[in-house]
N, C-alpha and C positions, 0 to 999 in steps of 0.2 A: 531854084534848083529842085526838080522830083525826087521824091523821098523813093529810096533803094527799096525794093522790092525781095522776097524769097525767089522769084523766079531768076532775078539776077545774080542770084550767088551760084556757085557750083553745088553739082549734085550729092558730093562729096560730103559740103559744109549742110546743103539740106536736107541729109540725110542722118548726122549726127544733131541738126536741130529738132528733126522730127524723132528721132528717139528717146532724147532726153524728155520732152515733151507729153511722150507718150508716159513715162516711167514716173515723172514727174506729178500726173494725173494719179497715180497709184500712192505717191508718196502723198498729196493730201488726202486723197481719200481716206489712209489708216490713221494721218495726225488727225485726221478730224475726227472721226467714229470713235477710236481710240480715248478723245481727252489725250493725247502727248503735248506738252505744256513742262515745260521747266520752271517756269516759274508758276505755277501752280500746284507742282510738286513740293516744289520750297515752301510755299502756305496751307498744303497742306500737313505739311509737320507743323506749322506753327499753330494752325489751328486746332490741330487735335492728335499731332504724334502720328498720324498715317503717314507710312513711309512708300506707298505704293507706286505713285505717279512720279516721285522723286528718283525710286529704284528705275523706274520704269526711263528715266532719260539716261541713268548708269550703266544700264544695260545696253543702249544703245552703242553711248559710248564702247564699253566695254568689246562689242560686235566688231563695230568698227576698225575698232584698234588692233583686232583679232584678221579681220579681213586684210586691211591693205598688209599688214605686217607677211600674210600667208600671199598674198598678189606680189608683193613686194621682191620676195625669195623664189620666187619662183619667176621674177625676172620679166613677169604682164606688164608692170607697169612704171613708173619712177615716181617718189613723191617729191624728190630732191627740188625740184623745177616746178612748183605747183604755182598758181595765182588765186590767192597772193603769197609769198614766199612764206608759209608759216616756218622752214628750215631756214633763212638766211642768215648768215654768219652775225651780221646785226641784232647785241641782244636788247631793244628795246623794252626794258622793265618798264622805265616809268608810264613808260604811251599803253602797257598792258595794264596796268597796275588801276591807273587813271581813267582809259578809257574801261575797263572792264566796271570799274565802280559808279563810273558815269552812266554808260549802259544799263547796269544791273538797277539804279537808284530810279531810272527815269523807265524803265520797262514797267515800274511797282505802281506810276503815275497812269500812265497809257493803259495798265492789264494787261500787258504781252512784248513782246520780241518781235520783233520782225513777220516771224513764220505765225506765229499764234496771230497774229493782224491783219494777215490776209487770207489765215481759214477763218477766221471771222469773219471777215469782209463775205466771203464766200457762203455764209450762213446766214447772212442780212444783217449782220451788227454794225450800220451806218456808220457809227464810232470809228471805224475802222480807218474810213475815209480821212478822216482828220490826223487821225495817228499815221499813217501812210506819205500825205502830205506833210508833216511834221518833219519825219525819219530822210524821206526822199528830200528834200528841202534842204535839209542839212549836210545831206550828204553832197547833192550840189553843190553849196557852198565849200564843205570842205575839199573835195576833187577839182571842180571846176572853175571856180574862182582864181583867178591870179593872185599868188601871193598868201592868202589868205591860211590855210592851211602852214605854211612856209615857216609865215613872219608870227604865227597866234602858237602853234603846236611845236613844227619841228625845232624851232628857235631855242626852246628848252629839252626835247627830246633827246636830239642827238648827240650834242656836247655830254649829259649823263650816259649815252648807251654803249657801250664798251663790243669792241667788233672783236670774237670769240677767233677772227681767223691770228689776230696779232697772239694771239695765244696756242696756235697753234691746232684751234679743231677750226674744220672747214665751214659745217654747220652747226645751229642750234637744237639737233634733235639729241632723245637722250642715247643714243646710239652711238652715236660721233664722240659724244662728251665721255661717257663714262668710258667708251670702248677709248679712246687716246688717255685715257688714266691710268687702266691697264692694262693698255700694248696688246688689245682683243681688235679683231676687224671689226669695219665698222657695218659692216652686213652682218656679219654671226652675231653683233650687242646686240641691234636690232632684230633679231630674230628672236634672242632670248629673253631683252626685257619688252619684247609686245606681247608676246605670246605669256610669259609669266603674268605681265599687267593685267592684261585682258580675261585669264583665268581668276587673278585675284577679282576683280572687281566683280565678277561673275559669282562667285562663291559670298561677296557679302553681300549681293543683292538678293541672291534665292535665301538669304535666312531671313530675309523681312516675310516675315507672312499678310503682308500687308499686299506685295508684287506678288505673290503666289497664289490668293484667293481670288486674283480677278486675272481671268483669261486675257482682257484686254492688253491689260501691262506687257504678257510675253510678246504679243504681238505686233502691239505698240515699239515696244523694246527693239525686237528684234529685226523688222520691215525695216524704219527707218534708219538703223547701223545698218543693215545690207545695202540700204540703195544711197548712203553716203558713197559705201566704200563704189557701189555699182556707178554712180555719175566718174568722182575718178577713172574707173574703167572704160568708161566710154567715150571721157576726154582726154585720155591717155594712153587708153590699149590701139587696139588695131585702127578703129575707126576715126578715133580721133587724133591718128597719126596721120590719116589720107587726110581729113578735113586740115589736119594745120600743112601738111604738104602744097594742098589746090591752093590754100591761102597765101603760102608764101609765093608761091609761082604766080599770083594771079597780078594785073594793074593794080585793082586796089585789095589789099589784104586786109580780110575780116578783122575788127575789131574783137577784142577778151578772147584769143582762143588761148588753146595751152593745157594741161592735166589742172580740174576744176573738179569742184564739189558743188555743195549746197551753200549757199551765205544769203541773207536776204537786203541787207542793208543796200550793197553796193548797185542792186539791180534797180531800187525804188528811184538812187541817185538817177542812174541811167535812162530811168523810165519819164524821168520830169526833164532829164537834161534834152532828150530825143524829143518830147514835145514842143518846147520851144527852139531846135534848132532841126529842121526838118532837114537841111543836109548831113546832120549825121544817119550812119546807119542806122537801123530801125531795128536791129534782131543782133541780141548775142546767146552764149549759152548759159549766162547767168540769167536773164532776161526772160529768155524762154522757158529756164526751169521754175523761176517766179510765179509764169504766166500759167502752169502747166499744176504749181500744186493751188493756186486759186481753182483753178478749174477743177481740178478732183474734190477739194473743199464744197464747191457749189453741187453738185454732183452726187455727193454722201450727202450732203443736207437734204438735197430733195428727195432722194430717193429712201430717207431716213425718215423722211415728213420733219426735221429739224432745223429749216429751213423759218426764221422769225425776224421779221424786221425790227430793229434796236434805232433809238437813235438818242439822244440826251434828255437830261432833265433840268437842267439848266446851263444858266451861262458859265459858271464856276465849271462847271466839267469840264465844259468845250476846253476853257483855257489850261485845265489840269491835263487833260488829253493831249495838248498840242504841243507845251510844253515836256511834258514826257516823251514824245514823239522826238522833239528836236533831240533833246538828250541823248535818247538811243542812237539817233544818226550820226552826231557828234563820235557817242564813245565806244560805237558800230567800224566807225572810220577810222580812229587814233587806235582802236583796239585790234585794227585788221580782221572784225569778224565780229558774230554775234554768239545768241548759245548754239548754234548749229554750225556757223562757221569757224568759230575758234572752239565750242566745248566739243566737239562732235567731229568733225571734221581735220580740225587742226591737231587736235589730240590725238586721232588714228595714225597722223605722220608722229607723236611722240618728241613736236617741237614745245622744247622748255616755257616759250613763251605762249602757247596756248594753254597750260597748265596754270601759269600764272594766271593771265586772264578770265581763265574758268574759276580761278580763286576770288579774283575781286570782280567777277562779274556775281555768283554767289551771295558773298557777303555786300558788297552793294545792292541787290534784291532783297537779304534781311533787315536791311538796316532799312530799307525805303520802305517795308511793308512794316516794320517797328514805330514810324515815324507817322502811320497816318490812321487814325485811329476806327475811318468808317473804311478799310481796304475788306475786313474780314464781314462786312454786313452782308453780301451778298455772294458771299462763299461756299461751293457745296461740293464736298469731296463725293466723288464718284463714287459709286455703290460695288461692293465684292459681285462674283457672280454669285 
Protein backbone atom coordinates (compact mmCIF):
# COMPACT_ATOMS: atom_id res chain seq x y z
CA UNK A 1 0.00 0.00 0.00
CA UNK A 2 1.55 3.76 -0.76
CA UNK A 3 2.33 5.63 2.18
CA UNK A 4 -0.28 8.91 2.49
CA UNK A 5 1.04 11.85 1.39
CA UNK A 6 0.41 15.91 2.50
CA UNK A 7 -0.89 16.49 -0.71
CA UNK A 8 -3.68 13.97 -0.02
CA UNK A 9 -5.13 15.41 3.09
CA UNK A 10 -7.23 18.44 2.98
CA UNK A 11 -6.13 22.00 2.77
CA UNK A 12 -7.76 22.57 6.01
CA UNK A 13 -5.54 19.67 7.95
CA UNK A 14 -2.36 21.10 5.77
CA UNK A 15 -2.88 24.10 6.67
CA UNK A 16 -2.97 23.65 10.52
CA UNK A 17 0.13 21.24 9.74
CA UNK A 18 2.05 23.81 8.21
CA UNK A 19 1.57 26.15 11.00
CA UNK A 20 2.17 24.36 13.90
CA UNK A 21 5.30 23.58 12.11
CA UNK A 22 6.25 26.78 11.42
CA UNK A 23 5.87 27.78 15.20
CA UNK A 24 7.23 24.81 16.29
CA UNK A 25 10.75 25.83 14.41
CA UNK A 26 10.53 28.96 16.81
CA UNK A 27 9.84 26.87 19.74
CA UNK A 28 13.34 25.03 19.41
CA UNK A 29 15.08 27.54 18.30
CA UNK A 30 14.51 29.57 22.01
CA UNK A 31 14.75 25.88 23.96
CA UNK A 32 17.99 25.59 22.32
CA UNK A 33 19.82 29.24 22.38
CA UNK A 34 18.02 29.44 25.66
CA UNK A 35 19.56 26.23 27.63
CA UNK A 36 15.46 25.50 28.67
CA UNK A 37 16.11 22.06 30.20
CA UNK A 38 14.20 20.99 33.36
CA UNK A 39 16.15 18.90 34.29
CA UNK A 40 19.08 20.75 34.22
CA UNK A 41 17.63 23.21 36.17
CA UNK A 42 17.01 20.49 38.85
CA UNK A 43 21.06 20.01 38.78
CA UNK A 44 21.73 23.00 38.62
CA UNK A 45 20.60 23.53 42.21
CA UNK A 46 22.19 20.49 43.19
CA UNK A 47 25.27 21.60 42.02
CA UNK A 48 25.68 24.67 43.17
CA UNK A 49 22.22 26.44 44.51
CA UNK A 50 21.65 28.23 41.03
CA UNK A 51 18.18 28.51 40.89
CA UNK A 52 17.91 30.10 37.39
CA UNK A 53 17.28 27.48 34.76
CA UNK A 54 14.85 25.83 37.25
CA UNK A 55 12.89 29.32 37.81
CA UNK A 56 13.21 29.55 34.29
CA UNK A 57 10.90 26.20 33.48
CA UNK A 58 8.42 27.82 36.37
CA UNK A 59 8.01 30.47 34.58
CA UNK A 60 6.97 28.84 31.79
CA UNK A 61 4.67 26.87 33.57
CA UNK A 62 3.41 29.76 35.31
CA UNK A 63 2.76 31.62 31.42
CA UNK A 64 1.10 28.97 30.56
CA UNK A 65 -1.28 28.47 33.11
CA UNK A 66 -1.93 32.14 32.90
CA UNK A 67 -2.75 31.81 29.05
CA UNK A 68 -5.04 28.97 28.56
CA UNK A 69 -6.88 30.05 32.02
CA UNK A 70 -7.25 33.88 30.12
CA UNK A 71 -8.09 31.81 26.26
CA UNK A 72 -10.25 29.62 28.39
CA UNK A 73 -12.88 32.56 29.70
CA UNK A 74 -12.91 34.09 27.16
CA UNK A 75 -14.48 31.06 25.40
CA UNK A 76 -11.27 30.71 22.22
CA UNK A 77 -10.77 27.53 23.17
CA UNK A 78 -11.83 24.33 25.55
CA UNK A 79 -9.19 22.35 27.39
CA UNK A 80 -12.07 19.94 28.82
CA UNK A 81 -11.44 17.64 25.60
CA UNK A 82 -7.75 17.78 25.20
CA UNK A 83 -5.30 14.74 23.98
CA UNK A 84 -4.68 13.32 25.99
CA UNK A 85 -7.34 13.85 28.51
CA UNK A 86 -5.23 15.50 31.21
CA UNK A 87 -9.16 16.57 32.84
CA UNK A 88 -10.73 13.03 32.75
CA UNK A 89 -12.89 12.23 35.58
CA UNK A 90 -10.35 9.22 35.98
CA UNK A 91 -7.96 10.00 38.78
CA UNK A 92 -5.19 7.93 37.93
CA UNK A 93 -2.57 8.47 41.02
CA UNK A 94 -0.63 5.59 40.91
CA UNK A 95 0.24 5.57 36.82
CA UNK A 96 1.29 9.45 37.68
CA UNK A 97 3.00 8.75 40.71
CA UNK A 98 4.99 5.78 38.97
CA UNK A 99 5.33 6.85 35.74
CA UNK A 100 6.42 10.48 36.66
CA UNK A 101 9.32 8.66 38.96
CA UNK A 102 10.11 6.36 36.20
CA UNK A 103 10.35 9.10 33.75
CA UNK A 104 12.01 11.61 36.06
CA UNK A 105 14.78 8.51 37.36
CA UNK A 106 15.45 7.44 33.62
CA UNK A 107 15.70 11.11 31.98
CA UNK A 108 18.92 11.56 34.81
CA UNK A 109 20.42 8.20 32.68
CA UNK A 110 19.73 9.55 29.17
CA UNK A 111 20.54 13.56 30.20
CA UNK A 112 17.26 14.78 28.92
CA UNK A 113 13.48 14.34 28.38
CA UNK A 114 12.15 13.89 25.33
CA UNK A 115 12.45 17.65 24.07
CA UNK A 116 16.09 18.17 25.55
CA UNK A 117 16.97 14.81 23.04
CA UNK A 118 15.88 16.10 20.05
CA UNK A 119 17.44 19.81 20.48
CA UNK A 120 20.33 17.66 20.90
CA UNK A 121 19.97 15.57 18.28
CA UNK A 122 19.65 18.96 16.38
CA UNK A 123 23.05 20.12 17.70
CA UNK A 124 24.98 16.97 16.76
CA UNK A 125 24.91 15.03 20.00
CA UNK A 126 24.78 11.44 18.23
CA UNK A 127 23.62 10.28 21.73
CA UNK A 128 20.50 11.45 20.97
CA UNK A 129 19.90 8.77 18.51
CA UNK A 130 20.02 6.05 20.93
CA UNK A 131 17.95 7.91 23.54
CA UNK A 132 15.30 8.70 20.90
CA UNK A 133 15.29 4.97 19.82
CA UNK A 134 15.06 4.07 23.35
CA UNK A 135 11.90 6.44 24.31
CA UNK A 136 10.24 5.80 20.79
CA UNK A 137 10.66 1.86 21.24
CA UNK A 138 8.95 1.84 24.27
CA UNK A 139 6.43 3.82 23.69
CA UNK A 140 5.67 1.40 20.72
CA UNK A 141 5.55 -1.27 22.84
CA UNK A 142 3.39 0.39 25.36
CA UNK A 143 0.56 1.79 22.68
CA UNK A 144 0.96 -0.60 20.04
CA UNK A 145 1.52 -3.85 21.15
CA UNK A 146 -1.48 -5.84 22.03
CA UNK A 147 -2.10 -6.31 25.36
CA UNK A 148 0.87 -5.36 26.67
CA UNK A 149 0.18 -2.03 28.01
CA UNK A 150 -3.29 -3.78 29.40
CA UNK A 151 -2.23 -6.85 31.17
CA UNK A 152 1.74 -5.08 32.61
CA UNK A 153 0.20 -1.46 33.69
CA UNK A 154 -3.54 -1.07 33.47
CA UNK A 155 -4.02 -4.34 35.38
CA UNK A 156 -2.85 -2.60 38.55
CA UNK A 157 -3.69 1.08 37.54
CA UNK A 158 -7.20 1.06 37.23
CA UNK A 159 -8.70 -1.13 40.05
CA UNK A 160 -6.52 1.78 42.47
CA UNK A 161 -8.00 4.89 40.37
CA UNK A 162 -10.96 6.03 41.83
CA UNK A 163 -13.43 8.00 38.90
CA UNK A 164 -13.98 11.53 40.57
CA UNK A 165 -17.40 11.55 38.38
CA UNK A 166 -18.87 8.81 41.18
CA UNK A 167 -18.24 11.62 43.46
CA UNK A 168 -19.73 13.90 41.86
CA UNK A 169 -17.06 16.30 39.85
CA UNK A 170 -17.21 15.69 36.20
CA UNK A 171 -13.47 16.29 35.86
CA UNK A 172 -9.93 16.16 37.39
CA UNK A 173 -9.07 19.89 37.15
CA UNK A 174 -8.67 22.10 40.08
CA UNK A 175 -11.57 24.04 38.98
CA UNK A 176 -14.22 21.32 39.07
CA UNK A 177 -12.90 19.89 42.38
CA UNK A 178 -12.65 22.79 44.54
CA UNK A 179 -15.39 24.74 42.76
CA UNK A 180 -18.13 21.51 43.53
CA UNK A 181 -16.79 21.86 47.35
CA UNK A 182 -17.99 25.21 47.43
CA UNK A 183 -20.97 25.31 45.34
CA UNK A 184 -18.63 28.20 42.96
CA UNK A 185 -18.89 27.49 38.98
CA UNK A 186 -16.71 25.76 37.65
CA UNK A 187 -15.54 28.55 35.04
CA UNK A 188 -15.39 31.41 37.79
CA UNK A 189 -12.82 28.35 40.29
CA UNK A 190 -11.06 28.32 37.14
CA UNK A 191 -10.72 31.66 36.52
CA UNK A 192 -9.66 32.48 40.02
CA UNK A 193 -7.37 29.73 40.90
CA UNK A 194 -5.31 30.03 37.31
CA UNK A 195 -4.95 33.37 37.43
CA UNK A 196 -3.94 33.44 41.39
CA UNK A 197 -1.59 30.13 40.54
CA UNK A 198 0.09 31.70 37.74
CA UNK A 199 0.70 35.12 39.66
CA UNK A 200 1.95 33.03 42.57
CA UNK A 201 4.38 31.22 40.89
CA UNK A 202 5.36 34.26 38.94
CA UNK A 203 6.29 36.35 42.02
CA UNK A 204 8.60 33.26 43.63
CA UNK A 205 10.41 32.98 40.42
CA UNK A 206 11.46 36.84 39.98
CA UNK A 207 12.89 36.56 43.72
CA UNK A 208 15.58 34.11 42.60
CA UNK A 209 18.15 36.40 41.35
CA UNK A 210 19.63 33.61 39.83
CA UNK A 211 16.34 33.93 36.80
CA UNK A 212 16.73 37.63 36.80
CA UNK A 213 20.46 38.07 36.07
CA UNK A 214 20.37 36.11 32.79
CA UNK A 215 18.18 37.55 29.97
CA UNK A 216 17.96 34.18 28.65
CA UNK A 217 15.78 32.70 31.50
CA UNK A 218 12.86 35.42 30.73
CA UNK A 219 12.90 34.49 27.42
CA UNK A 220 13.40 31.02 27.74
CA UNK A 221 10.57 31.21 30.46
CA UNK A 222 8.22 33.02 28.69
CA UNK A 223 8.42 31.79 24.56
CA UNK A 224 7.86 28.45 25.47
CA UNK A 225 4.65 28.95 28.09
CA UNK A 226 3.25 31.24 25.08
CA UNK A 227 3.65 28.80 22.43
CA UNK A 228 2.29 25.84 24.70
CA UNK A 229 -0.71 27.76 25.37
CA UNK A 230 -0.36 29.07 21.23
CA UNK A 231 -0.38 25.00 19.87
CA UNK A 232 -3.63 24.58 22.11
CA UNK A 233 -4.89 27.49 20.02
CA UNK A 234 -4.20 26.25 17.07
CA UNK A 235 -5.49 22.89 17.65
CA UNK A 236 -8.41 24.04 19.15
CA UNK A 237 -9.34 27.70 18.11
CA UNK A 238 -10.63 28.42 14.77
CA UNK A 239 -8.36 26.48 12.78
CA UNK A 240 -8.16 23.57 14.17
CA UNK A 241 -11.93 23.47 14.35
CA UNK A 242 -12.05 23.37 10.24
CA UNK A 243 -9.06 20.85 10.32
CA UNK A 244 -10.93 18.45 12.80
CA UNK A 245 -14.33 19.43 10.77
CA UNK A 246 -12.51 18.30 6.90
CA UNK A 247 -11.41 15.27 9.01
CA UNK A 248 -14.44 14.03 10.35
CA UNK A 249 -16.37 14.51 6.85
CA UNK A 250 -13.62 13.00 5.02
CA UNK A 251 -13.32 8.67 4.01
CA UNK A 252 -10.49 8.50 5.86
CA UNK A 253 -10.25 10.88 8.97
CA UNK A 254 -6.70 12.03 10.16
CA UNK A 255 -5.35 10.34 12.73
CA UNK A 256 -4.39 12.50 16.71
CA UNK A 257 -6.36 15.48 15.68
CA UNK A 258 -8.26 17.38 18.62
CA UNK A 259 -7.18 20.48 21.16
CA UNK A 260 -3.13 19.42 21.53
CA UNK A 261 -0.18 20.74 22.93
CA UNK A 262 3.46 19.91 23.05
CA UNK A 263 4.30 16.20 24.53
CA UNK A 264 7.32 14.48 22.97
CA UNK A 265 7.08 10.94 23.95
CA UNK A 266 4.00 10.02 22.12
CA UNK A 267 5.24 11.44 18.63
CA UNK A 268 8.80 9.31 18.93
CA UNK A 269 6.21 6.17 19.47
CA UNK A 270 4.55 7.33 16.27
CA UNK A 271 7.48 8.17 14.54
CA UNK A 272 9.09 4.34 14.75
CA UNK A 273 5.39 2.80 14.65
CA UNK A 274 4.99 4.87 10.84
CA UNK A 275 8.31 3.33 9.78
CA UNK A 276 7.75 0.05 10.03
CA UNK A 277 4.06 0.02 9.03
CA UNK A 278 4.05 2.25 5.83
CA UNK A 279 0.23 2.19 5.69
CA UNK A 280 -0.22 4.20 8.50
CA UNK A 281 -0.56 7.66 8.04
CA UNK A 282 2.59 9.43 7.86
CA UNK A 283 1.92 13.16 9.51
CA UNK A 284 0.06 13.98 12.74
CA UNK A 285 0.14 17.31 14.71
CA UNK A 286 2.17 15.88 17.43
CA UNK A 287 4.53 14.57 14.90
CA UNK A 288 4.84 17.48 13.12
CA UNK A 289 5.43 19.73 16.07
CA UNK A 290 8.43 17.08 17.00
CA UNK A 291 9.58 17.37 13.54
CA UNK A 292 9.48 21.21 13.60
CA UNK A 293 11.25 21.94 17.06
CA UNK A 294 14.20 19.48 15.70
CA UNK A 295 14.31 21.66 13.00
CA UNK A 296 14.55 24.95 14.85
CA UNK A 297 17.12 23.04 17.22
CA UNK A 298 19.42 22.43 14.00
CA UNK A 299 18.93 25.82 12.87
CA UNK A 300 20.03 27.95 16.22
CA UNK A 301 23.03 25.59 16.29
CA UNK A 302 24.19 26.41 13.14
CA UNK A 303 23.56 29.57 12.97
CA UNK A 304 25.03 29.91 16.68
CA UNK A 305 28.19 27.95 15.24
CA UNK A 306 27.08 25.38 18.25
CA UNK A 307 26.42 23.06 16.11
CA UNK A 308 29.28 19.83 17.43
CA UNK A 309 29.06 16.42 16.70
CA UNK A 310 28.97 14.15 20.18
CA UNK A 311 28.95 10.64 20.14
CA UNK A 312 30.05 8.00 23.04
CA UNK A 313 32.90 7.02 24.87
CA UNK A 314 32.10 3.80 25.60
CA UNK A 315 30.07 0.88 25.76
CA UNK A 316 28.72 1.41 29.34
CA UNK A 317 27.18 4.63 28.10
CA UNK A 318 25.52 3.41 25.06
CA UNK A 319 23.76 0.85 27.55
CA UNK A 320 23.17 3.70 30.27
CA UNK A 321 21.72 5.94 27.49
CA UNK A 322 19.32 3.29 26.19
CA UNK A 323 18.24 2.09 29.06
CA UNK A 324 17.23 5.64 30.35
CA UNK A 325 15.74 6.16 27.07
CA UNK A 326 13.30 3.03 27.44
CA UNK A 327 12.51 4.30 30.99
CA UNK A 328 11.28 7.69 29.96
CA UNK A 329 9.03 6.08 27.18
CA UNK A 330 7.71 3.73 29.61
CA UNK A 331 6.92 6.54 32.44
CA UNK A 332 6.25 9.06 29.31
CA UNK A 333 3.20 6.72 28.48
CA UNK A 334 1.93 5.38 32.11
CA UNK A 335 2.36 9.19 33.00
CA UNK A 336 0.32 10.58 29.93
CA UNK A 337 3.14 13.03 29.24
CA UNK A 338 6.60 14.34 29.84
CA UNK A 339 8.03 17.54 31.50
CA UNK A 340 6.38 19.61 28.77
CA UNK A 341 3.53 17.42 28.35
CA UNK A 342 2.20 16.98 31.78
CA UNK A 343 4.61 19.77 33.70
CA UNK A 344 3.87 22.48 31.25
CA UNK A 345 1.02 21.69 29.33
CA UNK A 346 -0.97 19.61 31.51
CA UNK A 347 -0.73 21.90 34.36
CA UNK A 348 -1.99 25.10 32.28
CA UNK A 349 -5.46 23.03 32.14
CA UNK A 350 -4.79 22.79 36.23
CA UNK A 351 -5.54 18.93 36.00
CA UNK A 352 -4.67 17.40 39.66
CA UNK A 353 -3.02 14.71 38.03
CA UNK A 354 -0.45 16.70 36.18
CA UNK A 355 0.51 18.15 39.46
CA UNK A 356 1.09 14.95 40.79
CA UNK A 357 3.24 13.93 37.95
CA UNK A 358 5.22 16.98 37.89
CA UNK A 359 5.83 15.93 41.64
CA UNK A 360 7.23 12.61 41.18
CA UNK A 361 8.66 13.30 37.81
CA UNK A 362 10.89 16.03 39.93
CA UNK A 363 11.74 14.02 42.81
CA UNK A 364 12.52 10.91 40.50
CA UNK A 365 15.19 13.27 38.52
CA UNK A 366 16.66 14.07 42.28
CA UNK A 367 16.89 10.92 43.30
CA UNK A 368 18.46 9.62 39.73
CA UNK A 369 20.98 12.48 39.73
CA UNK A 370 21.69 11.59 43.72
CA UNK A 371 22.18 8.05 42.73
CA UNK A 372 24.97 8.46 40.16
CA UNK A 373 27.90 9.77 41.26
CA UNK A 374 29.88 10.87 37.62
CA UNK A 375 26.17 12.85 36.43
CA UNK A 376 27.68 16.32 37.84
CA UNK A 377 31.36 15.64 35.90
CA UNK A 378 30.39 17.26 33.12
CA UNK A 379 28.06 19.96 34.37
CA UNK A 380 28.07 23.57 33.48
CA UNK A 381 25.45 26.03 34.72
CA UNK A 382 24.96 28.62 32.32
CA UNK A 383 26.61 31.99 32.81
CA UNK A 384 24.34 35.41 34.10
CA UNK A 385 24.39 37.90 31.44
Amino acid sequence: MMLPTIGELSEEIVALFFVIFCVSIVFGAVARKTDFCPLGGIADVIHSGNTGRLSMYFFAIAVAIFGVTIFEALEIFSADGTRPPYRMSQFRWPAYLVGGAFFGIGMTLCRGCGMKSILNLGGGNLKAIVTILGMGGAAVLMLYVEGFFNDYFLSWVLPASPNLDDYGFEMQDLGTILGGFIGVETSTMRLVIGLALSLLIMSLVFKSKDFVARRDNWIGGFVIGALIVGAFYISGGPLGELANEASEFSDDPQYGMGTQSYTFIRPMGDLLYIASNPEWYIVTFGLVAFLGVGAGSVLISILTRRFKIVWFNSIGEVLRYAVGGVMVGIGGILGMGCTLGQGVAGTSTLSLGSFVDLFALMLGAYIGIRMQKQFMNDHEVPKAD
